[in-house]
C-alpha positions as CSV (number, residue, x, y, z in Angstrom):
1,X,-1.9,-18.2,-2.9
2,X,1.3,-17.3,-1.6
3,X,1.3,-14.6,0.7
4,X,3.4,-12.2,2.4
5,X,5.6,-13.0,5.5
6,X,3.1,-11.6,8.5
7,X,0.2,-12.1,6.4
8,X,-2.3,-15.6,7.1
9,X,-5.7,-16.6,6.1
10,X,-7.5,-17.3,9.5
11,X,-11.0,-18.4,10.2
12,X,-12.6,-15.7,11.7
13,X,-16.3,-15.5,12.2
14,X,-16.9,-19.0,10.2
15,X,-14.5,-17.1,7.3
16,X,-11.4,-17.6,5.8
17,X,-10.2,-13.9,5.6
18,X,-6.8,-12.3,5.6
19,X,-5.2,-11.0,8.6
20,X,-2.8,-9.9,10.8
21,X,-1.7,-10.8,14.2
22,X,-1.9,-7.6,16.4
23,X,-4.0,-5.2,18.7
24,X,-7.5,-4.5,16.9
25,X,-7.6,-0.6,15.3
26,X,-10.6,0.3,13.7
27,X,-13.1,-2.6,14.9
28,X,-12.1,-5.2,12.8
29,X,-13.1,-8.7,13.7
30,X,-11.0,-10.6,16.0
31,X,-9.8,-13.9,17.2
32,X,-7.1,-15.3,19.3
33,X,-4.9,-12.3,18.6
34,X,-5.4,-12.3,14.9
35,X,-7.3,-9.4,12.8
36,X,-9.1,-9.1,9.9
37,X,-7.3,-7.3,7.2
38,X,-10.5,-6.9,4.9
39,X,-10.0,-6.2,1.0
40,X,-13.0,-4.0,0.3
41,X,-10.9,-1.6,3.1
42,X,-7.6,-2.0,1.6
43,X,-6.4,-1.7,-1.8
44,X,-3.5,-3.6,-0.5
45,X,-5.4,-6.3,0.8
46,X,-7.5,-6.2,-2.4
47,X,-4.3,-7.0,-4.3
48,X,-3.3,-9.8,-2.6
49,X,-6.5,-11.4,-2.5
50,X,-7.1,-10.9,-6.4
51,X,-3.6,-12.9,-6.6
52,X,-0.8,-10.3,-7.7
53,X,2.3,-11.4,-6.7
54,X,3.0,-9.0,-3.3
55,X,6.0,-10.2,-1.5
56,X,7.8,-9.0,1.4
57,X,9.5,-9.9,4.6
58,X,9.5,-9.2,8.0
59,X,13.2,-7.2,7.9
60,X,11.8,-5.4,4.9
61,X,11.4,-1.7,4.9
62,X,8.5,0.0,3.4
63,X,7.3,3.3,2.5
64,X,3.3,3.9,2.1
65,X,2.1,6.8,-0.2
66,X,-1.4,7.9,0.8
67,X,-1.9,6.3,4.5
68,X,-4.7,7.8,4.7
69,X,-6.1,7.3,9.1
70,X,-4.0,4.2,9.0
71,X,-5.6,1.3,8.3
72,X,-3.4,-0.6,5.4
73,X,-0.7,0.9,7.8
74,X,-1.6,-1.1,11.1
75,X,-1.5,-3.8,9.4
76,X,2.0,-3.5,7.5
77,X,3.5,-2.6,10.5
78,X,1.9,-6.1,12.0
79,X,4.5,-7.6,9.9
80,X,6.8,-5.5,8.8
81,X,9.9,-3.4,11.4
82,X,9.7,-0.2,9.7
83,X,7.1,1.5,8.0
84,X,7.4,5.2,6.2
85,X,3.6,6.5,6.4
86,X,2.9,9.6,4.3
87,X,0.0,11.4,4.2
88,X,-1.1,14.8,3.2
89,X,-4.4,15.3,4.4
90,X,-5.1,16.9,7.9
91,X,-7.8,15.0,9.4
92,X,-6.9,11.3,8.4
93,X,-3.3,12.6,9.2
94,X,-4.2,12.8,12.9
95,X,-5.7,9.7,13.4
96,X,-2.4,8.3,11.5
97,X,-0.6,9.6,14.4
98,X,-2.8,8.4,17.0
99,X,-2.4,4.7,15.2
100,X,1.6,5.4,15.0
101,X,1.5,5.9,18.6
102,X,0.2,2.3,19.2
103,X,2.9,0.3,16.6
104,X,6.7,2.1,17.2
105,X,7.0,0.3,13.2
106,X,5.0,2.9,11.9
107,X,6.7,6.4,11.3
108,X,4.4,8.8,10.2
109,X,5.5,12.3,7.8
110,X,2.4,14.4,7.4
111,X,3.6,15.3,4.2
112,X,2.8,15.7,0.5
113,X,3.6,12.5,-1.9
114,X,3.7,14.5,-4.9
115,X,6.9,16.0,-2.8
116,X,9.4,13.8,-1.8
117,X,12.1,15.9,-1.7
118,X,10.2,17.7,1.8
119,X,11.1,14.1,3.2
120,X,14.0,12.7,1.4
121,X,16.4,13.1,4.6
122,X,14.0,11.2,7.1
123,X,13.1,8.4,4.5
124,X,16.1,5.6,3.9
125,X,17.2,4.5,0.6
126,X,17.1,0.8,0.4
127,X,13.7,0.4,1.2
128,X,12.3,-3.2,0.0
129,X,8.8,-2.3,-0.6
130,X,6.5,0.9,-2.0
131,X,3.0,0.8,-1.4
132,X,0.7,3.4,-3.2
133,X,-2.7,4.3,-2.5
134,X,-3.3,7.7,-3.7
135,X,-6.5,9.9,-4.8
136,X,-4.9,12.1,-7.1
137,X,-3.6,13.1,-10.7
138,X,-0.2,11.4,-11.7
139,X,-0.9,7.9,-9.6
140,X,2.5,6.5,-11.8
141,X,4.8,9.5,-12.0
142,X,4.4,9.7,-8.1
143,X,5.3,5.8,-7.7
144,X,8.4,6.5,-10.1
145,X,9.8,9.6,-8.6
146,X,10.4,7.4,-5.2
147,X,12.6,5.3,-6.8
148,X,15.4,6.9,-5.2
149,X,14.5,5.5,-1.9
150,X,13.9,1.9,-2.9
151,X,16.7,-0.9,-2.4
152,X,17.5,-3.0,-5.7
153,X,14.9,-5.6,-5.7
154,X,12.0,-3.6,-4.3
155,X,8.5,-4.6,-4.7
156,X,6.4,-1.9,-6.0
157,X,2.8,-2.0,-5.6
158,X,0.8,0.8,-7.1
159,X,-3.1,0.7,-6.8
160,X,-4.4,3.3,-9.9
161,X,-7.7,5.1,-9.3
162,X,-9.2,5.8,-12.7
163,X,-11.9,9.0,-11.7
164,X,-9.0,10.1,-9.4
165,X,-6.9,10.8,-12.7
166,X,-9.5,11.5,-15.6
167,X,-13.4,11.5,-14.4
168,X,-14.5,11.6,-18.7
169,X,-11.7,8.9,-19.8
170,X,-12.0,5.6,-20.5
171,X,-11.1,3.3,-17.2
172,X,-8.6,0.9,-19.9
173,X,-7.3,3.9,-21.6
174,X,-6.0,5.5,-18.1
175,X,-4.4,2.2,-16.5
176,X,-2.6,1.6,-20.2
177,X,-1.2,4.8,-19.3
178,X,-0.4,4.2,-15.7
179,X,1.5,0.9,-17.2
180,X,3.5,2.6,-19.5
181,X,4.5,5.6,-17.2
182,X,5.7,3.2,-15.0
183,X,7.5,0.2,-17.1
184,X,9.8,3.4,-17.9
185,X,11.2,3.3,-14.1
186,X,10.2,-0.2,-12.8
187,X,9.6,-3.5,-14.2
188,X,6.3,-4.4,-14.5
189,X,5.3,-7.8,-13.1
190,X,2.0,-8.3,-12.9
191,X,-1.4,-6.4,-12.7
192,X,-5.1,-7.2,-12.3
193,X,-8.6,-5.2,-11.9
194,X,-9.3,-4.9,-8.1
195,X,-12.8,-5.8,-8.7
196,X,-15.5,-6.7,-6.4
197,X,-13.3,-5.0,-3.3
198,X,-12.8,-1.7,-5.7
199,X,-14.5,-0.6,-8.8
200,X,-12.4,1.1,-11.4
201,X,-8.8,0.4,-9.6
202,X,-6.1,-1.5,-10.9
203,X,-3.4,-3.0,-8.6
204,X,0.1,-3.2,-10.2
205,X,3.1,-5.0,-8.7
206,X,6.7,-4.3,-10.0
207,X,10.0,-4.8,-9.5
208,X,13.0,-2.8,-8.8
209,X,15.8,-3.7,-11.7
């Protein structure tokens, strides 16, 4: 498996897990300055571990959709110089900002995904890297409508929550859809259930043409 600059497989706890180097956030395991970056936290982390191509560097920009309190964030921002967090929801949204306070990488916009114009003039325009994470309606048009503020080249990687966009669907029948709203902006690399770590998700990487 090759992973992302920042990202090593460390023995921790007599395991070989994923992780970061960096101050602990959330009580994740520890040793010798390295952290677990556990898969059944972060879709993210999920993806990587199930194999899909998720590259980056450490100069790389990225913009998260759904950061949620922070955790996927933390970790990004272990590796990573800049990191757009957006996040909607009040109460996760706070303890974003208290993680932000800790890692001067992570810029947080307490602000609505499904609205990118509200942050279009904090947000750069060449960033190398979308991450998506999102509990709504419209997972794929969301990821496409940023692709104003991604550099040529981009990695795009879109985690789909099936009972997020259609609870009486069929799980296939919603991530053939996801796939085909977004092979109309990106190119579509790769993409692979994010089972045992997530049930019903499926974690897309693309490119930016």
């Amino acid at each position: 498996m090759t992973l992302p600059a920042g990202i090593e497989e460390v023995t921790i706890g007599g395991e070989t897990r994923l992780a970061t180097e960096g101050p602990p956030v959330y009580g994740e395991p520890t040793v010798d300055g390295w952290r677990v970056w556990g898969a059944g936290r972060s879709k993210l982390a999920a993806m990587i571990e199930v194999g899909l191509p998720v590259q980056f560097d450490a100069a790389t920009m990225a913009l998260y959709l759904g950061a949620g309190a922070g955790t996927t964030v933390s970790h990004l921002a272990d590796a990573l110089d800049r990191v757009y967090a957006v996040e909607f929801a009040p109460r996760p949204g706070r303890r974003l900002l208290t993680v932000a306070k800790e890692r001067e990488a992570i810029i947080p916009l307490l602000k609505d995904a499904r609205r990118p114009e509200t942050y279009s003039h904090v947000v750069e325009s060449d960033c190398g890297l979308l991450v998506q994470d999102l509990a709504t309606v419209d997972q794929a048009r969301i990821a496409a409508a940023h692709r104003p503020f991604l550099a040529d080249g981009a990695t795009v990687a879109v985690s789909i929550k099936a009972r997020s966009e259609d609870v009486t669907a069929e799980v296939s029948s919603v991530f053939e859809t996801a796939l085909e709203v977004l092979d109309e902006t990106y190119d579509v690399v790769e993409h692979a259930r994010l089972e045992p770590y997530h049930d019903d998700h499926l974690g897309i990487v693309a490119r930016v043409d």
